[in-house]
C-alpha distance (Angstrom), angle and dihedral (degrees) to the residues before:
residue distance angle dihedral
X1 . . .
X2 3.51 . .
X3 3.56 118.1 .
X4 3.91 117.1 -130.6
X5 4.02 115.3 -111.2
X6 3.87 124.9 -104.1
X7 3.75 114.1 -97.6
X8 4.24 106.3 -88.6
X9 4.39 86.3 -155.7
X10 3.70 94.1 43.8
X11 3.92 114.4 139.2
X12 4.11 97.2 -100.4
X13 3.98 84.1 46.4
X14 3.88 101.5 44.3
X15 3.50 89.1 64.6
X16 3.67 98.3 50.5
X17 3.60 88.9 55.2
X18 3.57 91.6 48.8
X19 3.76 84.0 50.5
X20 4.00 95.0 47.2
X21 3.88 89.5 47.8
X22 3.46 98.7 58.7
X23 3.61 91.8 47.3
X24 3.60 84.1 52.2
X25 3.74 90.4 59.3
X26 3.67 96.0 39.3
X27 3.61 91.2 56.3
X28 4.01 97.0 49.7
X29 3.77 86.5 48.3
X30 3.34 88.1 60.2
X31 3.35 107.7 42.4
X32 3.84 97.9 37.9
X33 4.01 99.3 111.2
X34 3.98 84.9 65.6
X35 3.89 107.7 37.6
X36 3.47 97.4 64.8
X37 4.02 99.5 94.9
X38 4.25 83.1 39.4
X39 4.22 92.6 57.0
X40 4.14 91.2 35.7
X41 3.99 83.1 53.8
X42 3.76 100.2 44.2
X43 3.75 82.4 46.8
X44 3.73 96.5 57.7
X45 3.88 96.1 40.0
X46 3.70 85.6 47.6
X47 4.04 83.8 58.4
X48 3.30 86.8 46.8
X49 4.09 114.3 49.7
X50 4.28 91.5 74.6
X51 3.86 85.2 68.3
X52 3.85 95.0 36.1
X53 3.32 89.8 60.4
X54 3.59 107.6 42.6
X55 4.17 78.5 53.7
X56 3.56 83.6 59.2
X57 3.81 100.6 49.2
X58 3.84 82.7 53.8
X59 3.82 97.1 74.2
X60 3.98 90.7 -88.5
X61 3.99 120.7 130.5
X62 3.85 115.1 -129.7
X63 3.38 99.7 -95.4
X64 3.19 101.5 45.4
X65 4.14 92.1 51.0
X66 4.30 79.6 49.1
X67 3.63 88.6 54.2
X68 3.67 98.8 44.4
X69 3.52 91.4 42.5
X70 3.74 99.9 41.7
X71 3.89 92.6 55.8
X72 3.55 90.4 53.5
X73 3.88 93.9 57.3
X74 3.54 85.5 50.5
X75 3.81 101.3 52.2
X76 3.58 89.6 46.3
X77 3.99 96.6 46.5
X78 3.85 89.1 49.6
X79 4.05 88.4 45.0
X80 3.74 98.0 55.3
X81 4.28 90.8 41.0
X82 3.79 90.3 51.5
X83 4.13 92.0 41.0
X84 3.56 96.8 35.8
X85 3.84 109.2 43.1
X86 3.61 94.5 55.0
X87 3.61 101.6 41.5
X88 3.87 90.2 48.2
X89 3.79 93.7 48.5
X90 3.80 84.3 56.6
X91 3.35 90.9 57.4
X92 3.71 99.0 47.3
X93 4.16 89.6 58.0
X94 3.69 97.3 52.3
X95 3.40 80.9 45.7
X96 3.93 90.8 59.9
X97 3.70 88.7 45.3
X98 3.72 99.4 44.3
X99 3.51 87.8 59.2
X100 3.52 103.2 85.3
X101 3.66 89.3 53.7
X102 3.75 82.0 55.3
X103 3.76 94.7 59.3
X104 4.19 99.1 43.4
X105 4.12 79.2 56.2
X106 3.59 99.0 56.3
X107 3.78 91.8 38.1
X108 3.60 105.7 46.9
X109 4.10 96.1 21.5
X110 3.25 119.2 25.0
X111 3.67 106.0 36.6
X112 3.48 96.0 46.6
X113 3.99 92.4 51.2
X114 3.68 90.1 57.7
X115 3.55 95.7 51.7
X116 3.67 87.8 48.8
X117 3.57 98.5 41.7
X118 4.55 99.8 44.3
X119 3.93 89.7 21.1
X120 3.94 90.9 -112.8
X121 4.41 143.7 159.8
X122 3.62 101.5 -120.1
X123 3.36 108.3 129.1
X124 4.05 90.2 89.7
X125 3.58 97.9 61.3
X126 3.40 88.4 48.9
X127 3.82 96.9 65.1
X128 4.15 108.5 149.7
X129 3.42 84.7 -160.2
X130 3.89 100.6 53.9
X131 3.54 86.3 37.6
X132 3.84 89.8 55.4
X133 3.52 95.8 44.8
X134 3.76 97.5 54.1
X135 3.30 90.8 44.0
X136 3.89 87.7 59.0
X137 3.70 94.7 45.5
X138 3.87 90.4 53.2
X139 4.06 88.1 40.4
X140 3.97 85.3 60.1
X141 3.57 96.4 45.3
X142 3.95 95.2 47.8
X143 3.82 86.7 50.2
X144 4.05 90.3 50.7
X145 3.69 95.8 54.1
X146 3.99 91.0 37.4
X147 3.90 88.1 50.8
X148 4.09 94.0 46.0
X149 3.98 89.0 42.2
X150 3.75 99.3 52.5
X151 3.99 89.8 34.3
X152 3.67 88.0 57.8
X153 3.76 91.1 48.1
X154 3.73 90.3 46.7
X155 4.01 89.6 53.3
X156 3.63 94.2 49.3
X157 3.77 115.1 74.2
X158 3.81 94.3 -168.6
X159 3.29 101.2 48.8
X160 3.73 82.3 68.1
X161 2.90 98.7 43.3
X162 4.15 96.2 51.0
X163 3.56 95.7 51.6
X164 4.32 90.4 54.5
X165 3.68 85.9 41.1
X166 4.16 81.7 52.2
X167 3.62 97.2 38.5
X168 4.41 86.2 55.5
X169 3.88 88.0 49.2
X170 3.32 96.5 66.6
X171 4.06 105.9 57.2
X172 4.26 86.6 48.9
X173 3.94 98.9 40.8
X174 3.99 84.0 54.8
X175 3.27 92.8 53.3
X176 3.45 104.9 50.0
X177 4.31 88.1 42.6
X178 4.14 87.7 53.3
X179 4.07 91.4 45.2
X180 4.07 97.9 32.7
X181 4.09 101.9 28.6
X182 3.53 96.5 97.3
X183 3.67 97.3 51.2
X184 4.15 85.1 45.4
X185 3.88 85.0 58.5
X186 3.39 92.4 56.5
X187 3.60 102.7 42.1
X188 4.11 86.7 59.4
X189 3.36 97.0 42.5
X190 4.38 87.0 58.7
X191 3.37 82.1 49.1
X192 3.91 102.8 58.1
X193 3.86 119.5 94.4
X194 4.28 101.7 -92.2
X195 4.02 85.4 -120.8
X196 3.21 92.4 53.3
X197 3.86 106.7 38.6
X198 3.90 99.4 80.9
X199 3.72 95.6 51.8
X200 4.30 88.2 42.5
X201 3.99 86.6 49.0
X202 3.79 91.0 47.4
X203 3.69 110.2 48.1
X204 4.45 80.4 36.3
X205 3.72 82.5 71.8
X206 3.53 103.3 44.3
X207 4.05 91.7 45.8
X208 4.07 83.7 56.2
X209 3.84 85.6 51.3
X210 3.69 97.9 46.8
X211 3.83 86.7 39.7
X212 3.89 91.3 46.2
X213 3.58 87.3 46.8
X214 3.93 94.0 72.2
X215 3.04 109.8 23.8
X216 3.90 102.8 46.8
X217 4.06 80.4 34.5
X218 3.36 113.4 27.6
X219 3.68 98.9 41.8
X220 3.45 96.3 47.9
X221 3.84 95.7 54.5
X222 3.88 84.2 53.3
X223 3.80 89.1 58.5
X224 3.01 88.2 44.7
X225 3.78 100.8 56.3
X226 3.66 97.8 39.2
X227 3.81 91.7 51.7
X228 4.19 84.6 49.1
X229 3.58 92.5 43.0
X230 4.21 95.7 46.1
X231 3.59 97.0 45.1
X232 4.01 95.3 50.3
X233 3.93 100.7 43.3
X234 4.20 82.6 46.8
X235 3.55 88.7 53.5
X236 3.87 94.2 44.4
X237 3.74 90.1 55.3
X238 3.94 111.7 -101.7
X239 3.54 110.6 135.7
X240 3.63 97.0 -149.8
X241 3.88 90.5 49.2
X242 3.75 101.8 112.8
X243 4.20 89.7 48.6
X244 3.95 84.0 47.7
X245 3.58 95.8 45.0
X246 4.57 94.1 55.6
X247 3.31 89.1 39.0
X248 4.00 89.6 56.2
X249 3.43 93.1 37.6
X250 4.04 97.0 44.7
X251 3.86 85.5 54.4
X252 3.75 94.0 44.3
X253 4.04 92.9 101.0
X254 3.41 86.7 81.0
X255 4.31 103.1 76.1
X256 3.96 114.0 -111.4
X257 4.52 88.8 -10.6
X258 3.76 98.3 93.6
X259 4.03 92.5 43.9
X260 4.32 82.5 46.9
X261 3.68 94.6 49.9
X262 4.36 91.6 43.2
X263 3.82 83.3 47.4
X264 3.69 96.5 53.5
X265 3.29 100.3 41.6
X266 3.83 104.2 39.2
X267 3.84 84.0 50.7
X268 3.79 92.0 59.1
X269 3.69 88.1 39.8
X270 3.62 84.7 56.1
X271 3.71 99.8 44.9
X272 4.01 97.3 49.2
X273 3.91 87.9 45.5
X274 3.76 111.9 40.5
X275 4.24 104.5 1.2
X276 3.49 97.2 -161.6
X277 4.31 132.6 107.4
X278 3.75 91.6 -123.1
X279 4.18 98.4 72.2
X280 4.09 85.4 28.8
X281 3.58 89.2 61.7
X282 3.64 90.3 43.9
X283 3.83 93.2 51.5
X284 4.02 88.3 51.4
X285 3.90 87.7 53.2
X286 3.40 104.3 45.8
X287 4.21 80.8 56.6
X288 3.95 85.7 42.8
X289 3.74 91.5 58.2
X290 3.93 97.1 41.4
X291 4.14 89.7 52.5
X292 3.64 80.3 53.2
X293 3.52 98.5 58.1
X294 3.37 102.3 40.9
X295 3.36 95.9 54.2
X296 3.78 104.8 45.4
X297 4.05 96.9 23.9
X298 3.63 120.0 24.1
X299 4.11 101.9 30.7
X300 3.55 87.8 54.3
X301 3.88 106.6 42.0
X302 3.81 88.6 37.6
X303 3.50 114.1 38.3
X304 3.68 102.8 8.0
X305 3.32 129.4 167.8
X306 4.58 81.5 -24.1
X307 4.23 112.1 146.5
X308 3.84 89.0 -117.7
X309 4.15 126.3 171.8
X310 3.81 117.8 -88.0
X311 3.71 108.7 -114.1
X312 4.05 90.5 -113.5
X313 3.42 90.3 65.3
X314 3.86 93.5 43.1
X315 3.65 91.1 63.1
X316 3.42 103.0 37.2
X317 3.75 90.1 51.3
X318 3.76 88.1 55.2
X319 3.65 97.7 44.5
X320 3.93 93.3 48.9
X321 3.78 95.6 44.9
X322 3.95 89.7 48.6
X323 3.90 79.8 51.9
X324 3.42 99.6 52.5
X325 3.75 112.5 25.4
X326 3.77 103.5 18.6
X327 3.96 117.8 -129.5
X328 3.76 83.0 -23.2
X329 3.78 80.9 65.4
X330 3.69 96.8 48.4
X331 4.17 89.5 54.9
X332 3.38 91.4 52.3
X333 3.60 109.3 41.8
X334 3.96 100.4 82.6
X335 3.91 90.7 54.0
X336 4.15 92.0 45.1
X337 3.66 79.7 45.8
X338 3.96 96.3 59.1
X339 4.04 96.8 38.3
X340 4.16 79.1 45.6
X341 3.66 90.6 54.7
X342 4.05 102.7 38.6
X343 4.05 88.9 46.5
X344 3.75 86.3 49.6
X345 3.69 95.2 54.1
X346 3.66 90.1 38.9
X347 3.86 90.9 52.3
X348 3.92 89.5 49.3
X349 3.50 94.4 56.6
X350 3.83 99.2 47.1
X351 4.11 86.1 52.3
X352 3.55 95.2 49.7
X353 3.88 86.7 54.8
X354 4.06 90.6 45.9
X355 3.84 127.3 100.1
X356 3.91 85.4 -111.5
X357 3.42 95.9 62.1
X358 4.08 85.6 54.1
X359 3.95 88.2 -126.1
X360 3.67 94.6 155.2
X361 4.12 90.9 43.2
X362 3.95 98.1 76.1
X363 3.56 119.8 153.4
X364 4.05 107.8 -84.8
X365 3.24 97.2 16.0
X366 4.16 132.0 112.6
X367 3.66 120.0 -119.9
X368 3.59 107.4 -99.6
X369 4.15 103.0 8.4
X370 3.90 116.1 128.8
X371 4.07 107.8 -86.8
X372 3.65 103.0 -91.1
X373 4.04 97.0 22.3
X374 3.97 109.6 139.0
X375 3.95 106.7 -123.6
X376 3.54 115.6 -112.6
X377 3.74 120.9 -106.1
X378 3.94 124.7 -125.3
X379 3.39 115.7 -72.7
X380 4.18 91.7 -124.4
X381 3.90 92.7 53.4
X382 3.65 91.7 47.3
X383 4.26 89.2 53.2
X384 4.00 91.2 46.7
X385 4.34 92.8 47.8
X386 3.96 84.9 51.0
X387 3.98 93.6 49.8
X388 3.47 92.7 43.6
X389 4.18 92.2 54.8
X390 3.89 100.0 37.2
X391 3.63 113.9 83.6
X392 4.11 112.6 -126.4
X393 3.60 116.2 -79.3
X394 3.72 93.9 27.3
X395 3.81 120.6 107.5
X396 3.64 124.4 -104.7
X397 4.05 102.0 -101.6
X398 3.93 97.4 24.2
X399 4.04 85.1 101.7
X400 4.04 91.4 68.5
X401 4.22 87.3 37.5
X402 3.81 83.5 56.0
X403 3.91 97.1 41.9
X404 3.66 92.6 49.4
X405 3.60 111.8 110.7
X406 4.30 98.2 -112.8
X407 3.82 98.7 158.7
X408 3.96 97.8 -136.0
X409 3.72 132.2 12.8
X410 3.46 111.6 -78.0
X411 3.86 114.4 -131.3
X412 3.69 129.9 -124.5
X413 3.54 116.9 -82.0
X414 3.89 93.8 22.2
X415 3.54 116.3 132.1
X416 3.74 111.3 -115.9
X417 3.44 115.3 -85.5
X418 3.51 98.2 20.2
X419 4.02 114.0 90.3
């Protein structure tokens, strides 16, 4: 018989995990300046291990699937900087020189529309020349701190040095998680207290899930969308369309915000650039048709019916870890998020099962009786339903003998039981 397992949350335990936790903390607080490369590369072979494996399932050994695997990450990292930087850079000067054109609509368009239109005084806060000013003032001050920041890095030797040495990290530390993780995972799970192990195991799994759930899901919807949204205001004619469309899709994890931010500002895109209903009403379809898809094509085939993380948490988990721990913060909040979440859920459950919860106190039934069990009736109503049943002369419990299902007739002298 086995004998049931000690409890892991116990009073004399709770505090030593208390205990442990803050260590925990303590320790990554300390150590953050030189993890960063070590969490970016766990990240990325965590990204990695679905396809490693089904690599591995394909007759593969597991370093060749890490090889395979691992130079595809690479090509495609190295793609997307060499695509992506340039393109995006592009963007960001016709930007600067589209804003101008920006300004003469809101001062000569815009503003007086509205006062037209809702009878208002705008045309103060609307100053080009304030607005020119400040943005002087804060032009100047950007270029100060840029100026002392990069002559600081200049100056110091090993800063350069640390973030190449950093930047090396990465591409071997991945390596080594995608080829060694597995054996990793075992080695802690020896180590964990056997009380405690099964519970640790469990919730691991479901924080992968949740994890896997946005960032496998999530993330690639937001792709996705961006891509959608980029190529179809490009093709409409905006010329800030492909910086519109990322910055719609990036913000996309939040339901119905990224497709308001893309509207609003590819329709003022739209309006400075072109003025007319035609490309408006072009700009609103090429939204129209990404809402579409995500809903009916890439939500379900990518994230499905996947336990991801609301989008509250998402960016509260990234604001408090940029908070606390800097950008070493920001790469961990979405997996402190999901073990966050499952122990939450798991700690909800095990209270609504407790005696503080009152779980065994439900209306109609007795204090310590099975959930479910039927109370018993009073001993005096329980005699009078018998007498009233039994015929006379017959004992008071012969009624269930006789509706007990016997087979035949036992005969007399028979033990009971036997026929």
């Amino acid at each position: 018989m086995n004998r049931p397992l000690p409890d892991p949350f116990s009073d004399r335990r709770r505090w030593q995990w208390l205990a442990l936790a803050v260590g925990v903390g303590v320790l990554i607080w300390l150590l953050a300046p030189i993890l960063t490369p070590f969490v970016v590369a766990a990240l990325l072979a965590w990204i990695g291990e679905p396809l490693v494996r089904r690599v591995e399932q394909a007759g593969r050994s597991r370093t060749t699937a890490v090889v395979l695997v691992f130079c595809l990450m690479t090509l495609v990292i190295v793609l997307a900087v060499l695509l992506l930087i340039p393109l995006i850079e592009r963007q960001i000067s016709k930007l600067i020189d589209w804003l101008p054109r920006l300004g003469a609509w809101i001062t000569f368009t815009a503003v007086p529309w509205a006062e037209e239109r809702f009878n208002l005084e705008l045309r103060g806060y609307f100053d080009p020349s304030n607005v020119i000013m400040l943005l002087r003032q804060h032009w100047q001050e950007a270029g100060g701190i840029a100026a002392t920041v990069f002559g600081g890095v200049s100056r110091s030797g090993l800063a350069i040095i640390g973030w190449i040495v950093n930047l090396a990290l990465v591409p071997v530390v991945t390596f080594y998680f995608m080829r060694d993780g597995q054996a990793m995972g075992r080695m802690l799970r020896d180590l964990l207290p056997r009380p405690v192990e099964p519970v640790v195991v469990r919730l691991a799994h479901e924080s992968d899930q949740v994890l896997g759930g946005f960032l496998r899901g999530q993330l690639s919807v937001m792709i996705a969308l961006g891509a959608v949204y980029a190529t179809g205001l490009s093709l409409v004619g905006v010329d800030l369309g492909i910086l519109i469309g990322f910055i719609a899709g990036l913000v996309s994890f939040v339901p119905y915000l990224g497709a308001a931010i893309g509207v609003g500002l590819a329709v003022i895109a739209t309006l400075v650039q072109h003025g007319d209903l035609m490309h408006l009403a072009l700009v609103l379809g090429v939204f129209g048709v990404g809402q579409l898809l995500e809903s009916f094509f890439l939500t379900p085939w990518l994230v499905g019916d996947k336990i991801g993380l609301h989008p509250v948490a998402v960016i509260f988990a990234i604001m408090a870890g940029g908070q606390l721990f800097g950008f070493l913060g920001v790469l961990l909040a979405l997996p402190v998020a999901a073990v966050v979440v499952v122990v939450g859920r798991y700690l909800h459950q095990r209270y609504t099962e407790s005696q503080l919860y009152g779980a065994d106190e439900t209306p109609g039934s007795v204090v310590g009786a099975p959930s479910g069990a039927i109370p018993p009736a009073p001993v005096g109503a329980a005699s009078a339903a018998m007498e009233e049943i039994a015929p006379e002369g017959v004992p008071t419990g012969a009624i269930a003998a006789e509706a007990a299902p016997t087979g035949e007739v036992a005969p007399e002298g028979a033990p009971t039981g036997q026929p």
